[in-house]
Backbone as XML, in Angstrom:
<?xml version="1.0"?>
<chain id="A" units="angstrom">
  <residue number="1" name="UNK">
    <atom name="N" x="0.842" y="-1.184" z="0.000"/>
    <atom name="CA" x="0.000" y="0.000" z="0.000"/>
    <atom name="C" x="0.885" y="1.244" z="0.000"/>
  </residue>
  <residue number="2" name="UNK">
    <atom name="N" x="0.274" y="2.165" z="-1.162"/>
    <atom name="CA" x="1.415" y="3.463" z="-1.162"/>
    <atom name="C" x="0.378" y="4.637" z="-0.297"/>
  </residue>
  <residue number="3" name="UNK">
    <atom name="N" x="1.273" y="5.641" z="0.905"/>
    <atom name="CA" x="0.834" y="6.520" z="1.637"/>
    <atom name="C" x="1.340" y="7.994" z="0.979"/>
  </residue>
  <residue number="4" name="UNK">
    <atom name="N" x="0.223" y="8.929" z="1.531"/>
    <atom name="CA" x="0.582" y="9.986" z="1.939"/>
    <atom name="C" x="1.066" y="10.736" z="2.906"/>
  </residue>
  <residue number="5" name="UNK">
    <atom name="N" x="1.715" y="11.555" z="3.181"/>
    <atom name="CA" x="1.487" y="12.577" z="4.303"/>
    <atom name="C" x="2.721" y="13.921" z="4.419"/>
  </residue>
  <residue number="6" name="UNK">
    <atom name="N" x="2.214" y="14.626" z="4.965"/>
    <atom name="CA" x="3.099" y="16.074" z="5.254"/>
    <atom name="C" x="2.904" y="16.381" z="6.660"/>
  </residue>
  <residue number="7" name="UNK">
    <atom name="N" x="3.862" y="16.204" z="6.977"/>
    <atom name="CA" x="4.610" y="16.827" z="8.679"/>
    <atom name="C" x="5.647" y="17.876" z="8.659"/>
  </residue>
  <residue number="8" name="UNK">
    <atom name="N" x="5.041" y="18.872" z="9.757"/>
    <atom name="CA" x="6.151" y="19.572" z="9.681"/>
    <atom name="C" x="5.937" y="20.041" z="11.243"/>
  </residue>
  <residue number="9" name="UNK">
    <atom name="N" x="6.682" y="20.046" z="12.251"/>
    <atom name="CA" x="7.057" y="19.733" z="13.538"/>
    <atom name="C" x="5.980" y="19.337" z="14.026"/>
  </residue>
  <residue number="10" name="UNK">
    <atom name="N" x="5.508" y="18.101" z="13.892"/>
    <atom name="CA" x="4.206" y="17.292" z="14.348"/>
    <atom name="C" x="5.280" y="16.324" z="15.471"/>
  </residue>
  <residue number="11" name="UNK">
    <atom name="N" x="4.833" y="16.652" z="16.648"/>
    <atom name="CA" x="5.068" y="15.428" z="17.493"/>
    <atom name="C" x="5.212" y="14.410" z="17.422"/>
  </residue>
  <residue number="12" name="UNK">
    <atom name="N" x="6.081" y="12.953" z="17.418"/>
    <atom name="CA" x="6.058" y="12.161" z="17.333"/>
    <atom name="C" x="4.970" y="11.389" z="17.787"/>
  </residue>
  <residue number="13" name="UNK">
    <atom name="N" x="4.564" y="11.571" z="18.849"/>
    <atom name="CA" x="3.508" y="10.995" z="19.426"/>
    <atom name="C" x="2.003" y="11.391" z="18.016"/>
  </residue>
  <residue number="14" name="UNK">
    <atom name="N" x="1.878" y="12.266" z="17.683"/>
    <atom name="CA" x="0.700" y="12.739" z="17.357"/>
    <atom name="C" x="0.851" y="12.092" z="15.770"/>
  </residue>
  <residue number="15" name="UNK">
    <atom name="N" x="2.473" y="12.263" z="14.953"/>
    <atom name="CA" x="2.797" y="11.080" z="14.085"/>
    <atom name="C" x="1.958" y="9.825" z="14.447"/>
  </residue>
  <residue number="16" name="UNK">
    <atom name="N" x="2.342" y="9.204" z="15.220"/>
    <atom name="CA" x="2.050" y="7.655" z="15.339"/>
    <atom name="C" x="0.322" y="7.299" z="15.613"/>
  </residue>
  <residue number="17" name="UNK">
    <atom name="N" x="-0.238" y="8.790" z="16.429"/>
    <atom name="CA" x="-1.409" y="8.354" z="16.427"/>
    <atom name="C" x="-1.878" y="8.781" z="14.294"/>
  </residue>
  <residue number="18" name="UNK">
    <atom name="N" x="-1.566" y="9.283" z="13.969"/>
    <atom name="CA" x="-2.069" y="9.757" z="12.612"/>
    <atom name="C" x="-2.212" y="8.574" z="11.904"/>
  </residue>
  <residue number="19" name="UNK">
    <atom name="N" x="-0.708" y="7.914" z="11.669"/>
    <atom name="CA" x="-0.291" y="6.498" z="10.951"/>
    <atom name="C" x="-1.535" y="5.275" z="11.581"/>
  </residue>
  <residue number="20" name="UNK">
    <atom name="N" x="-1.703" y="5.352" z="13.062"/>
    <atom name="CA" x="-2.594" y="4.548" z="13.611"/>
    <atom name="C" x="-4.059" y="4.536" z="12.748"/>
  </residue>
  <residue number="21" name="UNK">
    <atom name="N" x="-4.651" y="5.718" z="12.268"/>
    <atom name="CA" x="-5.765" y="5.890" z="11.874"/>
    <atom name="C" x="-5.872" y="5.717" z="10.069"/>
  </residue>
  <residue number="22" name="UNK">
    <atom name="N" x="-4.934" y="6.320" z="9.721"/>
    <atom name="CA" x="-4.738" y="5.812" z="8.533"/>
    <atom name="C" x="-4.478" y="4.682" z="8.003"/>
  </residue>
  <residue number="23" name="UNK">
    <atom name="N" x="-3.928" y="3.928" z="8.733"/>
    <atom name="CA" x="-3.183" y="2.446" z="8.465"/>
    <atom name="C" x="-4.632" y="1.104" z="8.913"/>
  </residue>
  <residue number="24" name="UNK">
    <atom name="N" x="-5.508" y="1.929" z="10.365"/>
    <atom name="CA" x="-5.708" y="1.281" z="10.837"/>
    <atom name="C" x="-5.166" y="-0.038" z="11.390"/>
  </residue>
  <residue number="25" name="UNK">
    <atom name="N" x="-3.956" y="0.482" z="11.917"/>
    <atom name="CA" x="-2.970" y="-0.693" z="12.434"/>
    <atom name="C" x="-2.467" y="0.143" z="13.603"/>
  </residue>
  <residue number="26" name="UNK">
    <atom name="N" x="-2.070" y="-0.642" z="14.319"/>
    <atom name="CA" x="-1.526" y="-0.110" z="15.651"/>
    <atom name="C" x="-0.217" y="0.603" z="15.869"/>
  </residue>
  <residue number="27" name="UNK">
    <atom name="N" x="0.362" y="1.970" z="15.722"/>
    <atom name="CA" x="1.291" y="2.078" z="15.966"/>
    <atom name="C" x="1.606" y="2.310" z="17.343"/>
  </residue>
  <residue number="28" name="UNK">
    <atom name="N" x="3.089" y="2.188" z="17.858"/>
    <atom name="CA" x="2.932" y="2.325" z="19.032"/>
    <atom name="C" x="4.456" y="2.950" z="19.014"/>
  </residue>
  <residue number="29" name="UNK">
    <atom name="N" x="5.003" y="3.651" z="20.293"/>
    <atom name="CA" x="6.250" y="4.340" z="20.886"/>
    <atom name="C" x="6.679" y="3.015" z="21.450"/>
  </residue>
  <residue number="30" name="UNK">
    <atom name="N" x="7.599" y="2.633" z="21.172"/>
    <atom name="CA" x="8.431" y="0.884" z="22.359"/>
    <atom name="C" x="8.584" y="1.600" z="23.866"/>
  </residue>
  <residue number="31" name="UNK">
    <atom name="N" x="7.791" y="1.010" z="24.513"/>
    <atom name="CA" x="7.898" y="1.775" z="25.423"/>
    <atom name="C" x="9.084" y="1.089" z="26.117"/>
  </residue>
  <residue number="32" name="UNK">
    <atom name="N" x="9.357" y="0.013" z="25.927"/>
    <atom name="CA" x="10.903" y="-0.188" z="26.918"/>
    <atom name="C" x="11.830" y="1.348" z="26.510"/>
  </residue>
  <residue number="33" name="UNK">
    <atom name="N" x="11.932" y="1.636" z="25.567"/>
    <atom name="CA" x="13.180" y="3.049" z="25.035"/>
    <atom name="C" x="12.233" y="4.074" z="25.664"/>
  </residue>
  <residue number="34" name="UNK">
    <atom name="N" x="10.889" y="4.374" z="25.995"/>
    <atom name="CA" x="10.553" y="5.366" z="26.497"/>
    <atom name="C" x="10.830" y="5.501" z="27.849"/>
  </residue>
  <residue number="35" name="UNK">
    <atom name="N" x="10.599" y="4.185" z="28.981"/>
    <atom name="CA" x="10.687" y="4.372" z="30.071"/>
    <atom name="C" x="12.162" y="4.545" z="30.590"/>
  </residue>
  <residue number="36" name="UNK">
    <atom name="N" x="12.912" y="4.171" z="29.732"/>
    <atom name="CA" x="14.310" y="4.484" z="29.446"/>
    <atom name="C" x="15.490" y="6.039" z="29.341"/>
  </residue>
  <residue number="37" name="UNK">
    <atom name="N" x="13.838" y="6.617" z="28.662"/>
    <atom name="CA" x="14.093" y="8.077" z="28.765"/>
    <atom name="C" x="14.840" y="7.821" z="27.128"/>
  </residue>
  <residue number="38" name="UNK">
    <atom name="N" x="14.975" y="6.858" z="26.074"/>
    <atom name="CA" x="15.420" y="6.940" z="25.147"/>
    <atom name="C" x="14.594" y="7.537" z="23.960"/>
  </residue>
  <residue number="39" name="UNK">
    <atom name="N" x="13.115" y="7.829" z="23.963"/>
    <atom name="CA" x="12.259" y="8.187" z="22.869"/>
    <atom name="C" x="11.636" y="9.670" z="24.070"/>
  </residue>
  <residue number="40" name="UNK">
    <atom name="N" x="11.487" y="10.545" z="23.295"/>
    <atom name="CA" x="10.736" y="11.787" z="23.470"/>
    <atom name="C" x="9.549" y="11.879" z="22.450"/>
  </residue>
  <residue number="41" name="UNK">
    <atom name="N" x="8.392" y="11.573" z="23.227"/>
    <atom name="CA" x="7.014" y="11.955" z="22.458"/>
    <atom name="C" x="6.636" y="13.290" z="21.647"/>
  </residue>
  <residue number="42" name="UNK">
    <atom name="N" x="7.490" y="13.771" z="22.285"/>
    <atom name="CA" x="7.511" y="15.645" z="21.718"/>
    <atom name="C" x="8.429" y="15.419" z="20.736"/>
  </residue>
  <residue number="43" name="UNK">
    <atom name="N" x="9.279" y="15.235" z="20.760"/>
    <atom name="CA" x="10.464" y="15.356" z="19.471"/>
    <atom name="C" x="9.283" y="16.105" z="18.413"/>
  </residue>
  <residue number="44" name="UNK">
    <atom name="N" x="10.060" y="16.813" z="17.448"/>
    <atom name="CA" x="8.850" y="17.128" z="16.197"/>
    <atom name="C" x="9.904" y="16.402" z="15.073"/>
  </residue>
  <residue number="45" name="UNK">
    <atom name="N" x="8.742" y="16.144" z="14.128"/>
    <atom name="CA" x="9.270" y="15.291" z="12.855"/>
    <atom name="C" x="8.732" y="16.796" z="11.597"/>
  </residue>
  <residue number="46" name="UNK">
    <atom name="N" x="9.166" y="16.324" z="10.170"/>
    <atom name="CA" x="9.545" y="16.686" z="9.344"/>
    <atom name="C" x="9.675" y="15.867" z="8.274"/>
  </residue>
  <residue number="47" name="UNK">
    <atom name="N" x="8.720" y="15.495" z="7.520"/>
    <atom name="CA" x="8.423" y="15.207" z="6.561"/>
    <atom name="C" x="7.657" y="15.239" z="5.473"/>
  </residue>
  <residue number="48" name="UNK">
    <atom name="N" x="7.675" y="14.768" z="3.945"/>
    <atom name="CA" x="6.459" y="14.580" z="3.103"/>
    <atom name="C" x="6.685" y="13.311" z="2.296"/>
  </residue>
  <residue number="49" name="UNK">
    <atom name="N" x="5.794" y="12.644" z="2.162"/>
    <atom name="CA" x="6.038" y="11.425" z="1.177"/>
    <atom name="C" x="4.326" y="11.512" z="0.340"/>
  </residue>
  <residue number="50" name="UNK">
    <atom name="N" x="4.114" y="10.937" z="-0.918"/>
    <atom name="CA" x="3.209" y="11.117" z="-2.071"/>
    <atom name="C" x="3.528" y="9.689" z="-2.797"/>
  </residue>
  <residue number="51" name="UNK">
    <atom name="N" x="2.515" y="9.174" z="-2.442"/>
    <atom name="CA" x="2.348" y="7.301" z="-3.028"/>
    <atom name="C" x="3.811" y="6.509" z="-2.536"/>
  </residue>
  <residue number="52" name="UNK">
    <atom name="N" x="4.327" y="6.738" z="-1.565"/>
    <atom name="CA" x="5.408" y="5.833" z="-1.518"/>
    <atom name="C" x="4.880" y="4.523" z="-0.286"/>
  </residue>
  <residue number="53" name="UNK">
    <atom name="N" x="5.418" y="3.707" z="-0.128"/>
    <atom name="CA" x="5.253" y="2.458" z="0.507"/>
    <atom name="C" x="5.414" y="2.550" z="1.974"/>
  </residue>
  <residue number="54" name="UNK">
    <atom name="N" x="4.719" y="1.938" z="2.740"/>
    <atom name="CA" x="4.818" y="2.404" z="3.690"/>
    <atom name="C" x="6.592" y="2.280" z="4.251"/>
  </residue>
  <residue number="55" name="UNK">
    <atom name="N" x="6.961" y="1.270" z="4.587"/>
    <atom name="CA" x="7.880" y="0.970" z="4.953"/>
    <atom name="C" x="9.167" y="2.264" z="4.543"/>
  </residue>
  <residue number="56" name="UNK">
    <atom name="N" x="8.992" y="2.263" z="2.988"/>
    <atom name="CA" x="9.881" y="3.261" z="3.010"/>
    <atom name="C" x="9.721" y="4.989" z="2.984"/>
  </residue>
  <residue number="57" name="UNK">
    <atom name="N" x="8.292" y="5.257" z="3.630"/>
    <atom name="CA" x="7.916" y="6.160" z="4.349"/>
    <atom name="C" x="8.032" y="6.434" z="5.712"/>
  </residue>
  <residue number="58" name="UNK">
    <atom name="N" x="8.393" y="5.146" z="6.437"/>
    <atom name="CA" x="8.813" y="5.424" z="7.769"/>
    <atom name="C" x="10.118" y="5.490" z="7.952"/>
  </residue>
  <residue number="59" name="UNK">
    <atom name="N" x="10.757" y="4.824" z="6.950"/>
    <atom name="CA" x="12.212" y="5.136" z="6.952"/>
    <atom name="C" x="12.714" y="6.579" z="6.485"/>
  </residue>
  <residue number="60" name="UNK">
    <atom name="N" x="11.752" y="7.330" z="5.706"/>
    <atom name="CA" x="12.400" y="8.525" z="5.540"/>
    <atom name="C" x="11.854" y="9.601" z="6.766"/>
  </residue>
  <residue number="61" name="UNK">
    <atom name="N" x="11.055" y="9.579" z="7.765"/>
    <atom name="CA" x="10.548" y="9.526" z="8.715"/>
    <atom name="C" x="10.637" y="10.169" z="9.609"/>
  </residue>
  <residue number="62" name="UNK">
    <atom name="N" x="11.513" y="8.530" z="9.986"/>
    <atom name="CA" x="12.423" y="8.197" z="11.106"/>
    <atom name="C" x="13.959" y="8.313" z="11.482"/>
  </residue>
  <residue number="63" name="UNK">
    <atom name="N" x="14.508" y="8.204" z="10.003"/>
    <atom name="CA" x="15.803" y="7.998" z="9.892"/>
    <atom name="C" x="16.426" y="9.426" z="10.849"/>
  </residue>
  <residue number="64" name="UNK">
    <atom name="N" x="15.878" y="10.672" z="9.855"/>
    <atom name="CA" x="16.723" y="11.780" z="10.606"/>
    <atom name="C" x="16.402" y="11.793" z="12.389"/>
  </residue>
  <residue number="65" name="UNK">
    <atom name="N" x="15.866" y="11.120" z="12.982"/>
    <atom name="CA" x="15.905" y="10.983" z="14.387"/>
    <atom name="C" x="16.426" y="10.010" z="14.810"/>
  </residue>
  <residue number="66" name="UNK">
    <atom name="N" x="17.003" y="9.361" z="14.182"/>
    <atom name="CA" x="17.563" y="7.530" z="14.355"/>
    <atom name="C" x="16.633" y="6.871" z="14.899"/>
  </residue>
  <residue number="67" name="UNK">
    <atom name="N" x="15.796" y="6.780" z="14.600"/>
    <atom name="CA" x="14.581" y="5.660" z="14.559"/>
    <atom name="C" x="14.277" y="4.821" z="14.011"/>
  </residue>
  <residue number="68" name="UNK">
    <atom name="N" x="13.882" y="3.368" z="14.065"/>
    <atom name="CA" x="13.454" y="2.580" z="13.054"/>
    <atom name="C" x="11.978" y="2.247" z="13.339"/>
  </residue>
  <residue number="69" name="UNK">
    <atom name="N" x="11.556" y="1.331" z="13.265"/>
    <atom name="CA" x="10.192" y="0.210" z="13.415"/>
    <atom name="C" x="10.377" y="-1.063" z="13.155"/>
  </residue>
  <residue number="70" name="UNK">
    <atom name="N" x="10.014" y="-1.781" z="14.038"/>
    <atom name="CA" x="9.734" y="-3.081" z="14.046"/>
    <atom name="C" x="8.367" y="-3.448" z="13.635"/>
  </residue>
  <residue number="71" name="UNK">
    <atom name="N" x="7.901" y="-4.813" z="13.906"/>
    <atom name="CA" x="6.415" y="-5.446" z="14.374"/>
    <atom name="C" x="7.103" y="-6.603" z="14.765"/>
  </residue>
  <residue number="72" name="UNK">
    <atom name="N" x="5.790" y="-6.046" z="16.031"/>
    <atom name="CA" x="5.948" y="-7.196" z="16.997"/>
    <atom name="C" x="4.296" y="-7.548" z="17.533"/>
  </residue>
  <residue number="73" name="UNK">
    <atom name="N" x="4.091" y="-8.566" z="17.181"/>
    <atom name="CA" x="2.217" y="-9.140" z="17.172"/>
    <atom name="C" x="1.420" y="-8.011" z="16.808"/>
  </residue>
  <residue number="74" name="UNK">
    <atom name="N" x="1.671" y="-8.161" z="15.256"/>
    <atom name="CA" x="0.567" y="-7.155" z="14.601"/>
    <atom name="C" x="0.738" y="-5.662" z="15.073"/>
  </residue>
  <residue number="75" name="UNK">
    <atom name="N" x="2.075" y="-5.247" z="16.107"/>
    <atom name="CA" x="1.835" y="-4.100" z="16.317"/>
    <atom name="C" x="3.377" y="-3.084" z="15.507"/>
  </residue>
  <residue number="76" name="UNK">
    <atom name="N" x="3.022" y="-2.170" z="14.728"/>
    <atom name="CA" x="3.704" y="-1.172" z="14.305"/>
    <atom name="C" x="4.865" y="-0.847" z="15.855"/>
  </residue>
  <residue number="77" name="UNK">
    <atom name="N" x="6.227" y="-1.300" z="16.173"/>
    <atom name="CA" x="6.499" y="-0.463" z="17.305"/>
    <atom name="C" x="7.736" y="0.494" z="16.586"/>
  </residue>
  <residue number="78" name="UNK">
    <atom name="N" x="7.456" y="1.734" z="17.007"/>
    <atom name="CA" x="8.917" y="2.659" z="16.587"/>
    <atom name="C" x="9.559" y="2.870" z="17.437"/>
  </residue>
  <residue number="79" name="UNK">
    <atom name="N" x="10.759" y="2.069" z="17.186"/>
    <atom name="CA" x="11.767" y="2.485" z="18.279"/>
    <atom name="C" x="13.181" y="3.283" z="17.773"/>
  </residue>
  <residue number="80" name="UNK">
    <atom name="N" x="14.419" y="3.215" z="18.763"/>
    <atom name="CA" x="15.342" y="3.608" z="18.388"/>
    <atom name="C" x="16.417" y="2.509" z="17.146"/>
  </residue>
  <residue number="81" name="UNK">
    <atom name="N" x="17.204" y="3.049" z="16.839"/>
    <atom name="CA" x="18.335" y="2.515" z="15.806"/>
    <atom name="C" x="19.111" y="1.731" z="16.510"/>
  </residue>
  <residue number="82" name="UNK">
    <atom name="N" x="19.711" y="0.669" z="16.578"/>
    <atom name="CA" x="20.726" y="0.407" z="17.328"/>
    <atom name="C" x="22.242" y="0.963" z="16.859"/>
  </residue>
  <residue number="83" name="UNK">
    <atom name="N" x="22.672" y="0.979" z="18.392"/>
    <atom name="CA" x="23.934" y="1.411" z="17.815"/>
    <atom name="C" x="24.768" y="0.605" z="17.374"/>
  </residue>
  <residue number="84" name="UNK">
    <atom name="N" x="25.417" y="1.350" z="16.738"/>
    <atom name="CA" x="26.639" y="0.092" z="16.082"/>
    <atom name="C" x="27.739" y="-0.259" z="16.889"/>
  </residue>
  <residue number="85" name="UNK">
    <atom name="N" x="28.188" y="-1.673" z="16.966"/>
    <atom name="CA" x="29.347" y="-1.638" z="17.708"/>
    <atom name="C" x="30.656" y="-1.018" z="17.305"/>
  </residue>
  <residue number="86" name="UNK">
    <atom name="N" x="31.669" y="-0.691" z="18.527"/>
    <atom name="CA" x="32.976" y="-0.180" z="17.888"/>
    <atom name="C" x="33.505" y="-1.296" z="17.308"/>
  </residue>
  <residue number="87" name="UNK">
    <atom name="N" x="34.205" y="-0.710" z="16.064"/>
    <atom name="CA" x="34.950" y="-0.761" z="15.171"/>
    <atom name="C" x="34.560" y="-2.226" z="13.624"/>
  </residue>
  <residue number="88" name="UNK">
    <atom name="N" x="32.955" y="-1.818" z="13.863"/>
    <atom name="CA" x="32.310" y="-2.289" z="12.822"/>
    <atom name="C" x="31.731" y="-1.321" z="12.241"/>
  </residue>
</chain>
């Protein structure tokens, strides 16, 4: 399925509920990285995408915040990037 959308300092949080309604799929914040203090619901995002796929709509997204997404039982979770180990 190809999406739309235009963000421009939209909350992350308010992102994910948007994607939630559009997708009708569950997105969610991982909350292990939130209670962590690793994800900020406020952060603002910055984007536009026009018929592209989802997947690589969340990657253009997410990326500039180092974010990715998983699924984990049917649920959309966005979490952080992992880091890379030294000297790989």
């Amino acid at each position: 399925m190809k999406i739309n959308f235009e963000f421009k300092d939209k909350p992350l949080s308010e992102v994910a509920q948007f994607l939630h309604h559009l997708m009708l799929e569950s997105f969610i914040l991982d909350p292990v990285a939130r209670k962590a203090g690793l994800i900020d619901p406020k952060i603002p995002l910055t984007a536009s995408v026009k018929q592209v796929p989802l997947g690589e709509a969340l990657q253009k997204l997410l990326d500039p915040i180092g974010m990715t997404y998983t699924i984990r039982d049917e649920v959309v979770v966005l979490t952080m990037k992992p880091k890379a180990k030294p000297g790989k």
